[in-house]
N, C-alpha and C positions, 0 to 999 in steps of 0.2 A: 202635196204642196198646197193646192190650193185648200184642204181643211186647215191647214195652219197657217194659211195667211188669214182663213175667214177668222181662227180664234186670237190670233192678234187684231183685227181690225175690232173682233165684239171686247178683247182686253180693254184698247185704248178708248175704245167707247164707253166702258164701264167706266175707266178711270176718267175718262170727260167728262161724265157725269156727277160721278162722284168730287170731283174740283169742282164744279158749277153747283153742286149741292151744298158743300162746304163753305163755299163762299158768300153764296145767298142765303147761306141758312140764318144767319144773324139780322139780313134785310129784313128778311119775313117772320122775325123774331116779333113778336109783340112785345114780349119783355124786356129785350136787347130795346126796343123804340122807346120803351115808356122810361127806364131805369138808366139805359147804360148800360156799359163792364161794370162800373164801380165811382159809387159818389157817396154822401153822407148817410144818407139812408143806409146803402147795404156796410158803410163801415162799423154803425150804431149795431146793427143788426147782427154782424158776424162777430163784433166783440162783445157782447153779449151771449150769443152761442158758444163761442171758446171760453168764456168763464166757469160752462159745465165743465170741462179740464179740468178742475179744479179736484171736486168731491171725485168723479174719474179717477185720476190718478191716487188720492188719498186713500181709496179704496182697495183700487189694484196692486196700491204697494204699502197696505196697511201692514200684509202677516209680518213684515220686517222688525218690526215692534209689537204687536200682535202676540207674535211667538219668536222673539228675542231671545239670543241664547244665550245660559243662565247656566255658569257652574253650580254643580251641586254633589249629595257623598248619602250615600246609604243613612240615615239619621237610626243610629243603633244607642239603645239606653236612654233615649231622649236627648242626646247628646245636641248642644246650642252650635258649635264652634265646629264650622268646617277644619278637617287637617288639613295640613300643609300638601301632605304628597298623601294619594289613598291609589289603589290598581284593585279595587273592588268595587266599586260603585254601584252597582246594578247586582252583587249579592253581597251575604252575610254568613255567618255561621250561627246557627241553631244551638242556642246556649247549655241544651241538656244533651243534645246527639251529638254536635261540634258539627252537625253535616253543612255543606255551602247549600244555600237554598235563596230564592229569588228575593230581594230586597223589597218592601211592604209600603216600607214609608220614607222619604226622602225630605233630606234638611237643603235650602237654596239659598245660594247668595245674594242676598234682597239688595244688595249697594246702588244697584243701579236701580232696578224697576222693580217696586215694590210688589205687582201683581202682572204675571203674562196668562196665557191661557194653556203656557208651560207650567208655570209653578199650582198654578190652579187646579188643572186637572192631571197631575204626571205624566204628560208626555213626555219621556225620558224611557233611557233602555229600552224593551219590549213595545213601548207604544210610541217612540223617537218619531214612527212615519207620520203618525196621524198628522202633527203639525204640516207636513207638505201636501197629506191627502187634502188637508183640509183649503190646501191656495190650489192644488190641479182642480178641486172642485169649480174652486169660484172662479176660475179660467176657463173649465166647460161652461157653464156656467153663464159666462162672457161670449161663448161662442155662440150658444143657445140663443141666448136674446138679440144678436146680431141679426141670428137666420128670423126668430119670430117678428121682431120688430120691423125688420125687413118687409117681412109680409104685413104686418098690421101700417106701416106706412103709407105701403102701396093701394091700400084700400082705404085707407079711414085718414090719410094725408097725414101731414109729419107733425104738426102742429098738439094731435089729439095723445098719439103716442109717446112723443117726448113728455106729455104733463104724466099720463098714466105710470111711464118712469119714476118721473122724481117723485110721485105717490108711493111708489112703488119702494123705493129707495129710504125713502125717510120710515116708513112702516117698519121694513126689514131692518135697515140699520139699525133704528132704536130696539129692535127685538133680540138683535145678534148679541146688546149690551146686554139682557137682561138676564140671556139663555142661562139658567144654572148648570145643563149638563154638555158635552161634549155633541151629545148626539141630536140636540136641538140646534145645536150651533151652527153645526156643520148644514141642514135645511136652509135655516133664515141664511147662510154667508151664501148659498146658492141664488137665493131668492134676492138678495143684493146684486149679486153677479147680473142676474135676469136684468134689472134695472141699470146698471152702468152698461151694460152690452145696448139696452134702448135709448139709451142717451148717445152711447157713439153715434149708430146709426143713424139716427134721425136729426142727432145736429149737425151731421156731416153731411148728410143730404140736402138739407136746407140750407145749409151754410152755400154749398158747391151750384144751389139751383137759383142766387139770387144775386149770382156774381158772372163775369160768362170772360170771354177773351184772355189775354194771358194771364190777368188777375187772377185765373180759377189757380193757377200751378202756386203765384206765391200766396194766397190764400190758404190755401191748403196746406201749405207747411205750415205758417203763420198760426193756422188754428191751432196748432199742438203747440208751441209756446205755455200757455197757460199749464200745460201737461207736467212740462220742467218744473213750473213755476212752485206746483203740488208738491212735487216730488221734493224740495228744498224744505217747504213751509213744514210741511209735515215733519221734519225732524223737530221744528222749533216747537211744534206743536205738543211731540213726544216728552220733550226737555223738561217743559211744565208738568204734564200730566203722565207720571211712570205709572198708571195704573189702566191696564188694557182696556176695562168696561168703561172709564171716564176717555180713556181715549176714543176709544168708538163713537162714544155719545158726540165727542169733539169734532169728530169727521164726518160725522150725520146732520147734525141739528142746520149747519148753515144750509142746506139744501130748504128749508124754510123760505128762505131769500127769493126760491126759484118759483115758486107759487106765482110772483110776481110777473114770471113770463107770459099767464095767459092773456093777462093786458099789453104786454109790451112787441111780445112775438109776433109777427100774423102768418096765417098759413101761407104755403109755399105758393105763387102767384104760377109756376108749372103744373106742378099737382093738379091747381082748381081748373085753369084750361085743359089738363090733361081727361079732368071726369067731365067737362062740360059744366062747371060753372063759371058760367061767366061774367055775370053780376057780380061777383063776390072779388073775383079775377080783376076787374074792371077797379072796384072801392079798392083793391090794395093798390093797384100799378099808379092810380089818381094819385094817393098818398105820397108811393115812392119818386114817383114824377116829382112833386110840389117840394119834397125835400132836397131834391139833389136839381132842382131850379130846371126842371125841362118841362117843355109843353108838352100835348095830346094832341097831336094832327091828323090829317086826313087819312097817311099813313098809315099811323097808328091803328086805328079805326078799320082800315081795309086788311091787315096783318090780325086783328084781334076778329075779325068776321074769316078770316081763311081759317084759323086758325082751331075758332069754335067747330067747325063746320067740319074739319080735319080730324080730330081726336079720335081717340081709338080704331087707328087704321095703321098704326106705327109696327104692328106686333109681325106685320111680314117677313120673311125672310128671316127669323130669329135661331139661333145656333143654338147648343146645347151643350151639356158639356162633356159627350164623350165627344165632338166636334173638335175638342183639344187635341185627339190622340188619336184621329184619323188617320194624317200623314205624318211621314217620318220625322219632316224637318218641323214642322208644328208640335209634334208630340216632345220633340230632343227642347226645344224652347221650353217648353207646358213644364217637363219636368226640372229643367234647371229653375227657374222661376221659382216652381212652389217650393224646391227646395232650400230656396234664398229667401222666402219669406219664412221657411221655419225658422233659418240660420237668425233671424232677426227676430224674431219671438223668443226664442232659446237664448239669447244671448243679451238682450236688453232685458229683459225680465229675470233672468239669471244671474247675469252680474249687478241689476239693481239687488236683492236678495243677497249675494255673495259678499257687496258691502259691507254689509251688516255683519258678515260674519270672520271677516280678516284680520281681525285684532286692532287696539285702540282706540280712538273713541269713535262709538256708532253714530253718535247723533252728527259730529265733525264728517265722520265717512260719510252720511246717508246725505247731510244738505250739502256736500260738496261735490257730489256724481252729482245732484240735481242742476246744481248750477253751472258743471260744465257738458251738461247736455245743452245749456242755450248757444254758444256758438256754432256747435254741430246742426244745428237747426237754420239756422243763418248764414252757415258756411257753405251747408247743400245747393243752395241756391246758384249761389253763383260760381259753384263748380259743378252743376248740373249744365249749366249753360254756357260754361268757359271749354271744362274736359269733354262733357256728354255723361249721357247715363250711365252707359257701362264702364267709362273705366271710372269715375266717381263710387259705380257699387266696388265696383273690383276691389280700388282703393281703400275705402272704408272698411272690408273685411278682411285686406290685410294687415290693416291698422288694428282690428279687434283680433284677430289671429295671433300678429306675433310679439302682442302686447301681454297677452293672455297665457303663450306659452315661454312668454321670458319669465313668468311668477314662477314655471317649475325650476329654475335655474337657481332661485334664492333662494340660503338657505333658513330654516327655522328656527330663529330668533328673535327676540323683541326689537334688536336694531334694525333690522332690515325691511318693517311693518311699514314704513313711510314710503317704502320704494317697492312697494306690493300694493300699496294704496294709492300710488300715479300709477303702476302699469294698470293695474283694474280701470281706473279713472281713462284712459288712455281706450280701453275696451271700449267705454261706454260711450266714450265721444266716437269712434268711430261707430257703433250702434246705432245712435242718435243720428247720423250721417247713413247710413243704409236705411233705416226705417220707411222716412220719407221718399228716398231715394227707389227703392224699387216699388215703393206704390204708383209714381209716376210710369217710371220704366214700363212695368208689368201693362198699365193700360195703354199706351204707344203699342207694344207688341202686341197682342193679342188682336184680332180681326174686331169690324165694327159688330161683326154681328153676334160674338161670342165674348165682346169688350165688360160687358159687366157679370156675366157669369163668371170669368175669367178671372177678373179681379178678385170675385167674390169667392170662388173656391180657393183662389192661394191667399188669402187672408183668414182664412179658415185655417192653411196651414201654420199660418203664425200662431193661431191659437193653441194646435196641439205642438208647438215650439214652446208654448209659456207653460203648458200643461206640465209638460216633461221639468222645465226647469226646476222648481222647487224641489225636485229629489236629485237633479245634477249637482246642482248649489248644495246637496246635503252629503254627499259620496264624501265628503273630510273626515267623516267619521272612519272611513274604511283607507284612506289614505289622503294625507294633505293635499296634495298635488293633482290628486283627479278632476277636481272641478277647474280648474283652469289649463288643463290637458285639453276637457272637453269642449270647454267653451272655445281653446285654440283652434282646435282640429277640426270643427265644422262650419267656422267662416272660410277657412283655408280650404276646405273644398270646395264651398259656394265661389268665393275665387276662381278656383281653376274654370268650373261649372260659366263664370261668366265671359268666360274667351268664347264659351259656343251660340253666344248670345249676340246679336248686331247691335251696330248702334243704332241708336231712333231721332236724338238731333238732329234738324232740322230737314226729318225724312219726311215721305209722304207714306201715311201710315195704312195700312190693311184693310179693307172693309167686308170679304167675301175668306171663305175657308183660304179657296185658291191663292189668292193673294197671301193671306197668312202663313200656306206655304212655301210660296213664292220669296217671302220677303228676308232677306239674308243671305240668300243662297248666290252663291258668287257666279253667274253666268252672265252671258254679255248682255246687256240691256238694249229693247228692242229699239229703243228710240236714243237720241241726243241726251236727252234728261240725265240727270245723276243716278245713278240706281237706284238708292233710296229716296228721289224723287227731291224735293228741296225743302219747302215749306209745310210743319204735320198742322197747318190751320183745320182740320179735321177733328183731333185732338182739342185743339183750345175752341171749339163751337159744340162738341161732343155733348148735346144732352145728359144722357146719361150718368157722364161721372160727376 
C-alpha cells in the first residue's frame, strides 16, 4: 500500500506539472508574445503556404489523365476503324500459320485524348501494370521525401528545403514531359514525388509553427482546401489539353510563381530560437508583431532571453517508436490507428483514380469528387467538436464503406453510371472527412513523448495505403466489382477497429508511456476529475505538431 499510494501521489505530481507546463507554456512562448494565435501576418502567410496544394495535388492525382483509360483492338492489316464487339484484343492470328500469337501493334480510340502515356508507350495487355507501377512509385516516392525533408528541415529550417523542392519539382516535371521512353519516365515521376513529399512537409510545418492555440486544429484542415481546390481545376485543365506531355508541362510551369516565396516566406521564427539564432528570430517576430498591430515589451524580451538560453535541451525524455508497442493497451491503439491511416490513403487516392475509371464523362467525374471533397473538409470541423473524434472517424468510414459496397449491388449498365457516380462521390466525402480527422485524433492519442514519431510513422502508413491503390482501382480488369468490394471492406473494419479506440475531446491528453497506457482504459479514476481529465490544452500549446 504505501508503494502505491507513493505512485499515485508521484502520478498526480506528474500530471501537476504537466497542467502548469501546459498552461505556461504559451506565457513563456516568445512567439505566442510577439505574434499571437493568429492575426494578418500569419493569415498572409499560411494562405500562401496552402497555395502549394495546388501543384500537390495536380501532381498526385495527375496519372488519372496521365494514363486515362483508352479503348482499343489489336490493329491487324493496318486496319483505321475500331470494331464494334472484338474478344481478342491482346492477340491475333499469324496469317501463314493461323497460330494465336501476342498482338504487336495496337489501334486507340483517340475521341477523347489524343495522346496518354497509354497510347504512347502500349501499356495495355502484358504491360497494363506499368501504368499503376508507375503512380505506387510516385507515392513511394511521396513517402521518401516526407522522411528526407523531414530531416533536411530539422537541420537547415524549413524555409531552405521547401525552395530546394519547388527547384526540384519544376526541373523534374518539366523532364517527366520530355521523357521519350517509359523507363526515363518512371525516374524523373519519382524525382517529382521527392519534391511534392518536400513541399508537404515543410509547408505543414511552417504553417502549424506560426500559428499556436485552437487556430492550429482549424488551420490545419483549412490548409488542405487548396488540395480540393487542385483536384477540380485539374480536370479543367485536362479538358483543354488532351495531350499528356502538354498536360504535365501544364501542371509544372506555375510552380515558377513559387520562386517568389524566397522573398515573401520567412523562416520558421521556432526553428531559428530552436538552433539559437536569435537575431534573425528577433527581425522576423519585429515584423510579425508590427503587422498584426502588437507591441515588444518587457515580457517579450525576458521570454525571448529564456528561451535563447533554453534551446537544445528539449530532446529529454524522447520515445521511440517501438515505445508504441510496449504495452498492450498502447500497442491495441498504435495498431488501430495506423491501420485507419492506411484505410484513408487506400481509399482517397483509390477512389480519386476509380473516378476516372466508372464510366461517363471523366473530366465531369474527376472535377466533381473535387468539389465535393470541400464540405467534407468544412464539415470535419464541427463534427470533430460537436460528436468527438472517434465517432466522426467511425462515421466517415462508414459513410465510405457502405457507399462503396452499394456499387456492387448495381448492375452493369449505362443507365445505372450516375448512381455509381454519387455512391463513389459519397466515398470520397466521407474520405475527405477521415483524412483530417484522424490526423488530429492520431496526435491527441499517442503520448507527448512519442507524439511526433507517432504521427509520423502512421502517416507513413497512409502512404503505403496510396501505394497499393492504383492496382486496387485497377482489379476491373479481373472483375468489375472488386475495386469497390475493396475499397468497402477496409473502411468497414477501420470502423469496428475505432470502438477500441477512446475519445480525446475535451480530454487531458498523455505525456509519458505510462499515461499513454493508462489512457482509455476504463478503471476508476484516482481523483474527482473526469477520466479523461477535461481540457487537452496540451494538445493545442503542443510544439511539435
Amino acid at each position: 500500500m504505501p508503494d502505491d499510494t507513493k505512485q499515485e501521489r508521484s502520478d498526480k505530481e506528474r500530471r501537476a506539472d504537466d497542467n502548469r507546463t501546459s498552461a505556461e507554456m504559451e506565457a513563456d512562448d516568445p512567439v505566442h508574445k510577439a505574434l499571437g494565435d493568429f492575426g494578418w501576418w500569419q493569415f498572409w502567410i499560411t494562405l500562401a503556404l496552402s497555395m502549394l496544394k495546388f501543384p500537390i495535388a495536380w501532381h498526385q492525382l495527375a496519372i488519372i489523365f496521365l494514363a486515362a483509360r483508352t479503348p482499343f483492338q489489336c490493329d491487324i492489316d493496318d486496319a483505321t476503324a475500331l470494331p464494334n464487339v472484338t474478344d481478342t484484343r491482346c492477340t491475333s492470328r499469324d496469317p501463314i500459320t493461323m497460330d494465336v500469337v501476342p498482338c504487336r501493334r495496337f489501334a486507340y480510340d483517340r475521341s477523347v485524348f489524343q495522346e496518354t502515356i497509354i497510347t504512347e508507350w502500349d501499356l495495355v495487355c502484358g504491360r497494363f501494370q506499368l501504368s499503376n507501377i508507375a503512380q505506387s512509385v510516385f507515392m513511394l516516392g511521396v513517402l521518401i521525401g516526407n522522411v528526407l525533408f523531414g530531416m533536411f528541415s530539422d537541420k537547415y529550417g524549413r524555409k531552405i528545403p521547401m525552395m530546394f523542392a519547388i527547384v526540384l519539382l519544376l526541373v523534374a516535371g518539366v523532364g517527366t514531359s520530355l521523357a521519350p521512353w517509359y523507363e526515363l519516365f518512371l525516374p524523373l515521376r519519382f524525382a517529382t514525388a521527392l519534391a511534392i513529399g518536400g513541399l508537404m512537409i515543410s509547408s505543414f510545418v511552417l504553417t502549424m509553427e506560426v500559428v499556436g492555440g485552437k487556430w492550429r486544429t482549424v488551420v490545419s484542415t483549412l490548409h488542405h482546401v487548396p488540395f480540393n481546390l487542385g483536384h477540380m481545376s485539374m480536370a479543367l485543365i485536362s479538358y483543354f489539353i488532351r495531350n499528356w506531355r502538354q498536360f504535365q508541362l501544364a501542371i509544372t510551369l506555375p510552380s515558377l510563381f513559387f520562386f517568389t516565396y524566397w522573398w515573401i516566406i520567412p523562416e520558421s521564427p521556432r526553428w531559428l530560437l530552436a538552433v539559437g539564432k536569435e537575431k534573425q528570430a528577433r527581425r522576423t517576430l519585429a515584423v510579425g508583431a508590427e503587422r498584426n498591430g502588437r507591441k515588444l515589451d518587457g515580457e517579450f524580451e525576458k521570454s525571448l532571453q529564456c528561451a535563447a538560453t533554453g534551446h537544445g535541451t528539449g530532446d529529454e525524455g524522447k520515445g521511440n517508436v517501438f515505445d508504441l508497442f510496449r504495452t498492450p493497451n498502447l500497442r491495441k491503439k498504435t495498431l488501430a490507428v495506423f491501420f485507419n491511416w492506411t484505410v484513408c490513403g487506400l481509399c482517397f487516392y483509390g477512389l480519386a483514380q476509380y473516378m476516372g475509371e466508372i464510366g461517363g464523362n471523366i473530366f465531369v467525374n474527376v472535377a466533381s469528387s473535387g468539389l465535393i471533397e470541400l464540405p467534407g473538409a468544412f464539415l470535419c470541423i464541427y463534427l470533430m467538436e460537436k460528436f468527438g473524434r472517434r465517432n466522426t472517424l467511425l462515421s466517415a468510414n462508414l459513410v465510405t464503406a457502405v457507399a462503396c459496397l452499394l456499387i456492387t449491388f448495381l448492375p452493369q449498365n449505362s443507365e445505372v453510371e450516375r448512381y455509381k457516380f454519387i455512391l463513389a462521390s459519397l466515398g470520397i466525402v466521407g474520405s475527405s472527412i477521415a483524412f483530417p480527422t484522424i490526423y488530429l485524433f492520431s496526435g491527441e492519442l499517442f503520448p507527448t513523448v512519442v507524439r511526433n514519431v507517432g504521427v509520423g510513422s502512421a502517416s507513413m502508413c497512409a502512404r503505403i495505403g496510396s501505394i497499393i491503390a492504383p492496382f486496387v482501382s485497377s482489379l476491373g480488369v479481373f472483375h468489375v466489382y472488386l475495386p469497390p468490394m475493396v475499397f468497402g471492406t477496409f473502411p468497414l473494419v477501420g470502423a469496428v477497429l475505432c470502438l477500441l479506440l477512446p475519445e480525446t475531446r475535451g480530454a487531458q491528453l498523455p505525456v509519458t508511456i505510462d499515461d499513454g497506457e493508462r489512457f482509455g482504459l476504463k478503471t476508476k479514476p484516482p481523483t474527482k476529475t473526469p477520466e479523461n481529465g477535461t481540457q487537452n490544452v496540451g494538445f493545442e500549446a503542443d510544439e511539435q505538431l
